[in-house]
C-alpha positions as CSV (number, residue, x, y, z in Angstrom):
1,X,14.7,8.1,4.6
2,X,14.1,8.9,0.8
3,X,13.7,7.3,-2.0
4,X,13.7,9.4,-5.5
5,X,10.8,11.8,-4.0
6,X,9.4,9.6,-1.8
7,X,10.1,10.3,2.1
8,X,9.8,7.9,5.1
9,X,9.0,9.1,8.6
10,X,9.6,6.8,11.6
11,X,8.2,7.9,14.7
12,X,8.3,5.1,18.1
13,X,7.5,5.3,21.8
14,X,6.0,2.9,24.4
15,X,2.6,5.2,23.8
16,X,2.7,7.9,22.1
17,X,4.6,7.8,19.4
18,X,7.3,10.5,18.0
19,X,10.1,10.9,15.7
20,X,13.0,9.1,16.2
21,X,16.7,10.3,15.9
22,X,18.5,10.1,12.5
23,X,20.4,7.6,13.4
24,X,17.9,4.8,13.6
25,X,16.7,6.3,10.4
26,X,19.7,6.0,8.9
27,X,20.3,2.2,10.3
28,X,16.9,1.0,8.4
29,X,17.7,-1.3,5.8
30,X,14.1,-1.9,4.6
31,X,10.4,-2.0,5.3
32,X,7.6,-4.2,4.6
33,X,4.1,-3.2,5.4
34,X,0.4,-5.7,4.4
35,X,-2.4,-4.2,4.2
36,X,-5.3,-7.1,3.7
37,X,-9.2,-7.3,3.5
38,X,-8.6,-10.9,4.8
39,X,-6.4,-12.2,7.8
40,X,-3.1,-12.8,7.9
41,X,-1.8,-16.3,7.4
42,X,1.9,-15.7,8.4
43,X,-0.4,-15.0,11.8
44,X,-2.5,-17.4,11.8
45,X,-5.6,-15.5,12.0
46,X,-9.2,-16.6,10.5
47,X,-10.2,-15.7,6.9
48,X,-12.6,-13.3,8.5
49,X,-10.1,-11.0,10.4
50,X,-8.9,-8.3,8.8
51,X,-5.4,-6.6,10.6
52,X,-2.2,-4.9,8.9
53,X,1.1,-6.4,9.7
54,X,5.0,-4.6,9.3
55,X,8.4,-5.7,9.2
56,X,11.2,-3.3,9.6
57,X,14.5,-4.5,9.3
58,X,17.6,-2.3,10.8
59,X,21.5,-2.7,10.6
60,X,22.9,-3.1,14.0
61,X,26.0,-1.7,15.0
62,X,28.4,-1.9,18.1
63,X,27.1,0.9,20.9
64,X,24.0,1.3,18.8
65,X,20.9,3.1,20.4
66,X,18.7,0.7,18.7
67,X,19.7,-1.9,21.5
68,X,18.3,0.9,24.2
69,X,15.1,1.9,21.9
70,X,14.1,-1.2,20.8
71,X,15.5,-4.3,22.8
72,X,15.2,-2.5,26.1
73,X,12.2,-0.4,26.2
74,X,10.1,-2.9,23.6
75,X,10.9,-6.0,26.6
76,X,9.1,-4.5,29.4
77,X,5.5,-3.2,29.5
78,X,4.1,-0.7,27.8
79,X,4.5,-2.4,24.2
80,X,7.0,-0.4,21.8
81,X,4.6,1.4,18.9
82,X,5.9,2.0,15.6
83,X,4.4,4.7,13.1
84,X,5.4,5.1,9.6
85,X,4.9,7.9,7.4
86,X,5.0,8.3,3.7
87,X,5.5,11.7,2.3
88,X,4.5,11.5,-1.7
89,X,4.3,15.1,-4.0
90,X,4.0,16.7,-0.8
91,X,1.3,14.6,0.5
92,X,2.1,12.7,4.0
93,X,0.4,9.4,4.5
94,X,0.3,6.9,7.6
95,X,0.9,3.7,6.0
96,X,1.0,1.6,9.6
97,X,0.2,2.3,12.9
98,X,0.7,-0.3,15.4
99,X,2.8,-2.4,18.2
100,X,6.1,-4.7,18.1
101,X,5.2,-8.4,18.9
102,X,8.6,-9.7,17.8
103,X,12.4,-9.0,17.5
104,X,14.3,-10.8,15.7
105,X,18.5,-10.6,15.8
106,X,20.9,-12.0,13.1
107,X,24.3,-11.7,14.3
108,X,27.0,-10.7,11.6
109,X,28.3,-13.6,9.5
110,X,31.6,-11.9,8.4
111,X,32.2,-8.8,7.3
112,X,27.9,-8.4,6.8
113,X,26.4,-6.0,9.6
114,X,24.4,-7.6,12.2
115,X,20.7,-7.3,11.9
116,X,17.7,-6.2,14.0
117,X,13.9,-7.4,12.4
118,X,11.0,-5.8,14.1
119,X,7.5,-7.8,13.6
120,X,4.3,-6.2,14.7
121,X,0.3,-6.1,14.4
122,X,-1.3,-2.7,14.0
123,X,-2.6,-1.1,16.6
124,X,-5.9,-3.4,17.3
125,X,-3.2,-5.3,18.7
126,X,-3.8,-4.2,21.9
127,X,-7.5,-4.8,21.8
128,X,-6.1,-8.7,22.0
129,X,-4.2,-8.5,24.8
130,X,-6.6,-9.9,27.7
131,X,-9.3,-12.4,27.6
132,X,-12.4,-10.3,29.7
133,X,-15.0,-12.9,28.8
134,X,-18.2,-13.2,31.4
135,X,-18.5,-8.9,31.0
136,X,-22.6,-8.7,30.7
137,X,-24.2,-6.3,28.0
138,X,-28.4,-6.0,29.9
139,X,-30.6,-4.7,26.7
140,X,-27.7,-3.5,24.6
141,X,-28.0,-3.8,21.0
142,X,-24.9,-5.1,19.3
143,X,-23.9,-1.8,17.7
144,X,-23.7,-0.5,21.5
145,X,-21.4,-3.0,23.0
146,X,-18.7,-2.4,20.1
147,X,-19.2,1.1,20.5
148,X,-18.6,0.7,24.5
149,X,-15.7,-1.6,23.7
150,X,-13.9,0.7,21.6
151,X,-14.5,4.0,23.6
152,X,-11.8,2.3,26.0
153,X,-8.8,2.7,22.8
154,X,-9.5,6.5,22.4
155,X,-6.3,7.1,24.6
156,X,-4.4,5.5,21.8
157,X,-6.4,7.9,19.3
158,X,-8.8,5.3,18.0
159,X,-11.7,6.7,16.8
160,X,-14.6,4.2,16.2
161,X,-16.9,4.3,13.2
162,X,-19.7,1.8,14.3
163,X,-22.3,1.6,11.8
164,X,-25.2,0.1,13.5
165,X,-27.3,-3.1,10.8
166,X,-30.1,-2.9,9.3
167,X,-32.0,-5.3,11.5
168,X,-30.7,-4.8,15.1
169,X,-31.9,-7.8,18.1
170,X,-32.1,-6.2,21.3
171,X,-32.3,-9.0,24.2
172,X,-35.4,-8.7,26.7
173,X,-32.9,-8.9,29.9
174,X,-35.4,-11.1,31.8
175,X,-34.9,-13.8,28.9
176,X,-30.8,-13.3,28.4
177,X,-28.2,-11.2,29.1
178,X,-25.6,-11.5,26.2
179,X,-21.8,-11.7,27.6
180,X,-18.6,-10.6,26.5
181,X,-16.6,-13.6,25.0
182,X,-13.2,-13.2,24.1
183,X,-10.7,-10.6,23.8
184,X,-12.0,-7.1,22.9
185,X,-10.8,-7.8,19.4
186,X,-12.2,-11.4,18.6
187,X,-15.4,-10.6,20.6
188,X,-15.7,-7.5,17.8
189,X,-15.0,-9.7,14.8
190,X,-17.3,-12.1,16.3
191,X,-20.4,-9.6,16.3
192,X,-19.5,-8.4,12.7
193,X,-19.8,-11.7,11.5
194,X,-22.9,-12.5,13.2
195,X,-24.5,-9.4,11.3
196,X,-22.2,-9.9,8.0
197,X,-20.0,-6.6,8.6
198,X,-16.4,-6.2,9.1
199,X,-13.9,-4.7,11.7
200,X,-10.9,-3.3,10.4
201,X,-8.7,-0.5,11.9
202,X,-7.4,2.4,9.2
203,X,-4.1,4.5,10.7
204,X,-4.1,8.0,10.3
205,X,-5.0,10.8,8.9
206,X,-2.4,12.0,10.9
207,X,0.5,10.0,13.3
208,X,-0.8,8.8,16.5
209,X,-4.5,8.6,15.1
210,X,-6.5,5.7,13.4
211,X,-10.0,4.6,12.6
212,X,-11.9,1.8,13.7
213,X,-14.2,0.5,11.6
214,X,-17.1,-1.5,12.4
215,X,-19.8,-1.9,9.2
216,X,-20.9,-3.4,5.5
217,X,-18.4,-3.9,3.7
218,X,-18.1,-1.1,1.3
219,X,-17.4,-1.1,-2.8
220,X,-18.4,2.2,-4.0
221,X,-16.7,5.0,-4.0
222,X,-14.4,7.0,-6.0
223,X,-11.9,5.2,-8.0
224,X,-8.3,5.4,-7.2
225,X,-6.2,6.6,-10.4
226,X,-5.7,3.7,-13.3
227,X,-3.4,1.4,-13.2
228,X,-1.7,1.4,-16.6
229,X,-0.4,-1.6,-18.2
230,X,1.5,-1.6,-22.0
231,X,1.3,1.9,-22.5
232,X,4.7,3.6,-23.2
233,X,5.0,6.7,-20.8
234,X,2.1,6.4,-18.9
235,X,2.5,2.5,-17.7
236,X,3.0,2.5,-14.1
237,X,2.8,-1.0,-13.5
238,X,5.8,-3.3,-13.5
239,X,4.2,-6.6,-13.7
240,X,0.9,-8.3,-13.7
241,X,-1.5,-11.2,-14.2
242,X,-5.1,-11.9,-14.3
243,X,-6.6,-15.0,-13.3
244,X,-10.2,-15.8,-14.5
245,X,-11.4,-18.9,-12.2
246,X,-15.0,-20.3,-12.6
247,X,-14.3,-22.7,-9.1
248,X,-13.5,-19.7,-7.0
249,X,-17.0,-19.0,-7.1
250,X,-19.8,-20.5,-4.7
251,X,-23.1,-19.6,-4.7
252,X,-24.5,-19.2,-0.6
253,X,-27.7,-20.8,0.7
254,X,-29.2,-19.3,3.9
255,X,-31.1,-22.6,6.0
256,X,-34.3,-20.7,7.6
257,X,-36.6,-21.2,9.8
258,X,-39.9,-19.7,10.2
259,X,-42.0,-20.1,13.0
260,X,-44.6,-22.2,11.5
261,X,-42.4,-24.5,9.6
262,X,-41.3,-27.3,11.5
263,X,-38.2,-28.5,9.8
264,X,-35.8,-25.6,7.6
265,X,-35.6,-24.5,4.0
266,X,-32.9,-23.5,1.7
267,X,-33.2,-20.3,0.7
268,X,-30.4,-18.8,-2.3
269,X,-28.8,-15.9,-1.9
270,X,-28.1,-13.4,-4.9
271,X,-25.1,-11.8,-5.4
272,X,-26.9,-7.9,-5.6
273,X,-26.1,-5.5,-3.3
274,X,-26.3,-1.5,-3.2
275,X,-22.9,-1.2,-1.4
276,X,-21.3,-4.0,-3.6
277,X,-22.6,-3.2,-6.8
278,X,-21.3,-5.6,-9.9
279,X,-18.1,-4.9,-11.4
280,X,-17.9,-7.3,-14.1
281,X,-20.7,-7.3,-17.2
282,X,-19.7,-11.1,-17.4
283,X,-20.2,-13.3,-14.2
284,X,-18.8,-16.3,-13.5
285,X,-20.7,-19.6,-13.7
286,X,-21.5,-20.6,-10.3
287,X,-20.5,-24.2,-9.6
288,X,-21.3,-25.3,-6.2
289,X,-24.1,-24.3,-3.5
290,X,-22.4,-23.5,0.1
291,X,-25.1,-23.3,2.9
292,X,-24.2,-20.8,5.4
293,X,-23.3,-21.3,8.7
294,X,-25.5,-20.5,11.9
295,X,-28.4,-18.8,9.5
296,X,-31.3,-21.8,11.5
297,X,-31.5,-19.5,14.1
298,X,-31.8,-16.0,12.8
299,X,-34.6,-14.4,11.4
300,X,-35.2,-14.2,7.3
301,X,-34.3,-10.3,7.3
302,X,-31.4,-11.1,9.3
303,X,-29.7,-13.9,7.3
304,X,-30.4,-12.3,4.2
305,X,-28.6,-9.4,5.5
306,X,-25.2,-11.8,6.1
307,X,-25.9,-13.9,3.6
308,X,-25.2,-11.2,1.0
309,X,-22.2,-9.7,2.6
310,X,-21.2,-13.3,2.4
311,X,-22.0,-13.6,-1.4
312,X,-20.1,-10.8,-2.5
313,X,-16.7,-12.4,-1.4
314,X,-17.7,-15.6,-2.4
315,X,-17.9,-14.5,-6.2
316,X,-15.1,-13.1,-6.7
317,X,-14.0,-15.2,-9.9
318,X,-11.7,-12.8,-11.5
319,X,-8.5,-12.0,-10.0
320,X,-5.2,-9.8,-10.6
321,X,-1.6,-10.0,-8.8
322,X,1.0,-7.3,-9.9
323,X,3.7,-4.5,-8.6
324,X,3.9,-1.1,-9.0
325,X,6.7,1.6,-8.6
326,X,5.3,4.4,-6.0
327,X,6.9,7.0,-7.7
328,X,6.0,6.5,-11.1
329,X,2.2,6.0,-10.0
330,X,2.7,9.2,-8.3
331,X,1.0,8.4,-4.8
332,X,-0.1,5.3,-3.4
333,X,-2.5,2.6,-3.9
334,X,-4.7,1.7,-0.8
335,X,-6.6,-1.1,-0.4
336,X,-10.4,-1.4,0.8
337,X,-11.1,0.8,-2.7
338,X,-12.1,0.7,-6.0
339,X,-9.0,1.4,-8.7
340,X,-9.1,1.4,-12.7
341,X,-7.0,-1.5,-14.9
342,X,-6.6,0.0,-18.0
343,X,-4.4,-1.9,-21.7
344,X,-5.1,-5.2,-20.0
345,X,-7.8,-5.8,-23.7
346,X,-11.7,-5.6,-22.9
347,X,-11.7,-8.9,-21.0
348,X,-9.8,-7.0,-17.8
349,X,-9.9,-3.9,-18.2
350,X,-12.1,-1.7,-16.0
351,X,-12.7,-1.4,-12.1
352,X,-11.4,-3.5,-9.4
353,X,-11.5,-4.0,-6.0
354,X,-8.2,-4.0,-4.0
355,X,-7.9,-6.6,-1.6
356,X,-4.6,-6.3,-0.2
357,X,-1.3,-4.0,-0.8
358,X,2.4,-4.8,0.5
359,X,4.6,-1.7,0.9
360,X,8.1,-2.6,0.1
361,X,10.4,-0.1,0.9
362,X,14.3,0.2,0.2
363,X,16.6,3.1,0.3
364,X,16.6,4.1,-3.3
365,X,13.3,2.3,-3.8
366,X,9.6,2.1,-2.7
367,X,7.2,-0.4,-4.6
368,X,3.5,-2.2,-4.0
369,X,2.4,-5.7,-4.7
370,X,-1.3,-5.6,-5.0
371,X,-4.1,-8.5,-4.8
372,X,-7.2,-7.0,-7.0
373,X,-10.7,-8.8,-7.6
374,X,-13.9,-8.5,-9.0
375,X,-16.8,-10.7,-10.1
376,X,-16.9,-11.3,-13.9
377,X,-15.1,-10.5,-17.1
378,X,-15.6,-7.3,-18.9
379,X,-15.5,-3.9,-17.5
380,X,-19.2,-2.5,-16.5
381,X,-17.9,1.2,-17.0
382,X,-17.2,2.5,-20.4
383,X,-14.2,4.5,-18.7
384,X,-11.9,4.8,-15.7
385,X,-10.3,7.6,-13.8
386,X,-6.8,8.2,-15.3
């Protein structure tokens, strides 16, 4: 599938993936991909979770082998998985990796072509599949057990990237073995946010492969080229807003308990942080204290540690919504990573952090919606990466 320089790659199979025939390329009508830093609502999934979602969207015609790849094989076990690849300038790029949980058919109404939707979950989808709770973990430090969990995915190229915290609590086994609770997958997410990390899973850099990602959240780095607003040849944003919203911002308070006080105390957390550092010379006005859940029974270092992963996301008072055209931006805009706003005036120009990105693709045409935040007004570099 192209559209004006841009090529699409669809590769499927119950396992392992690989490239479908031209016909089912040529059937796709369009294809939606979400990428988020946050869970998906359409999903139902907590604030905390972080997993991509796709919709593809196919004509379906009489004797088509869509019926035989898709309805058939997808019905029976193993799950169907879907890889799609975008080839930009020469540069190929796994934009999803995962499973079909849903088919969708829309019979023809007419003379209109009847339909075939495909919903899915990336591939930590099948990390959710079975509910193993009651599997014990003797004097194993947290960064262990995720790394034991995920060495199990490596036959569907996961590769895990477990960064172990700062202040790690291993359990004298005579006192208490910890247990597994959960899926694979919520039982992960569960130890990140004990420890104020995240779990994420990145496809690629090449089909059939993805990283796992268990660690601090991370806002350094090198920015992504600028996004250009108002500026004749060089704008590469179709539209965009900026929202500036004092109430959006909550300042945390870790409850602690030390060992000689009997009763707890409120202890504020600042928003200052190595791997967040400030992107806005102009903070927001914090408004409203939030204590922090479950920080009674950990140690000072240790709800410090989540309080401030916490912080970071909870002042994130400046905000920007807006679409881009792939092919005039020249590659494509990925989110977990700093990226430049540049002709938005001195109030919003400057770096951002991208939240979320939604790949919309069409036959003809490939754009982005994007979801960008920071915390305060006015850039804190004097320049950004064109």
């Amino acid at each position: 599938m192209m559209n004006d320089g841009v090529y699409l790659s669809l590769l499927a199979g119950p396992v392992i993936p690989v490239p479908v025939p031209a016909s089912i390329v040529d059937a796709l009508i369009s294809a939606r991909v979400t990428i988020a830093t946050t869970g998906n609502t359409e999903w139902g999934e907590p604030a905390r979770v972080a997993r991509s979602g796709f919709q593809l969207e196919f004509m379906l015609g009489k004797n088509s082998p869509l019926e035989t790849l898709f309805l058939l094989t997808g019905a029976a076990p193993p799950m169907m998985r879907i890889v799609l690849v975008a080839t930009i300038n020469g540069n190929s790029e796994v934009i999803i990796d995962g499973f079909v949980q849903k088919q969708k058919i829309k019979p023809s109404a007419g003379s209109g072509p009847s339909t075939l939707t495909l919903f899915g979950k990336d591939v930590s989808s099948a990390m959710d599949l079975f509910d193993v709770s009651g599997i014990p973990y003797p004097a194993m430090p947290v960064f262990g057990r995720v790394a034991l969990i995920l060495a199990k995915y490596a036959v569907l190229g996961m590769v895990p990237v477990v960064i172990p915290p700062v202040f790690s609590d291993v359990p004298d086994p005579t006192e208490r073995i910890p247990s597994h609770r959960g899926t694979d997958f919520a039982y992960i997410n569960m130890l990140a946010s004990d420890v104020g990390y995240v779990f994420y899973v990145d496809p690629g850099p090449v089909p059939g492969m993805s990283k796992a990602y268990w660690g601090p959240e991370i806002r350094v780095g090198t920015p992504q080229p600028a996004l250009n607003i108002d500026m004749d040849g060089m704008t590469n944003v179709e539209t965009i807003s900026f929202d500036f919203d004092h109430e959006k911002s909550v300042s945390p308070v870790a409850w602690i308990r030390p060992d000689a006080v009997p009763f707890p105390i409120p202890v504020p957390i600042p928003n200052v942080s190595l791997l967040n550092p400030p992107l806005g010379l102009i903070p927001s006005i914090y408004y409203r204290k939030e204590p922090l859940p479950n920080t009674s029974r950990m140690t000072l270092p240790q709800a410090m540690l989540f309080g401030l992963s916490q912080a970071k996301s909870a002042s994130e008072s400046v905000t920007a919504d807006g679409t881009l055209n792939v092919a005039r931006y020249g590659r494509l805009l990925k989110a977990r990573q700093l990226v430049g706003v540049r002709g938005a005036g001195t109030a919003f120009d400057g770096l951002y952090y991208v939240k979320s990105v939604t790949h919309e693709i069409k036959r003809g045409e490939y754009k982005q919606s994007f979801s960008l935040s920071r915390d305060g007004i006015v850039s804190t570099v004097p320049r950004v990466p064109v």
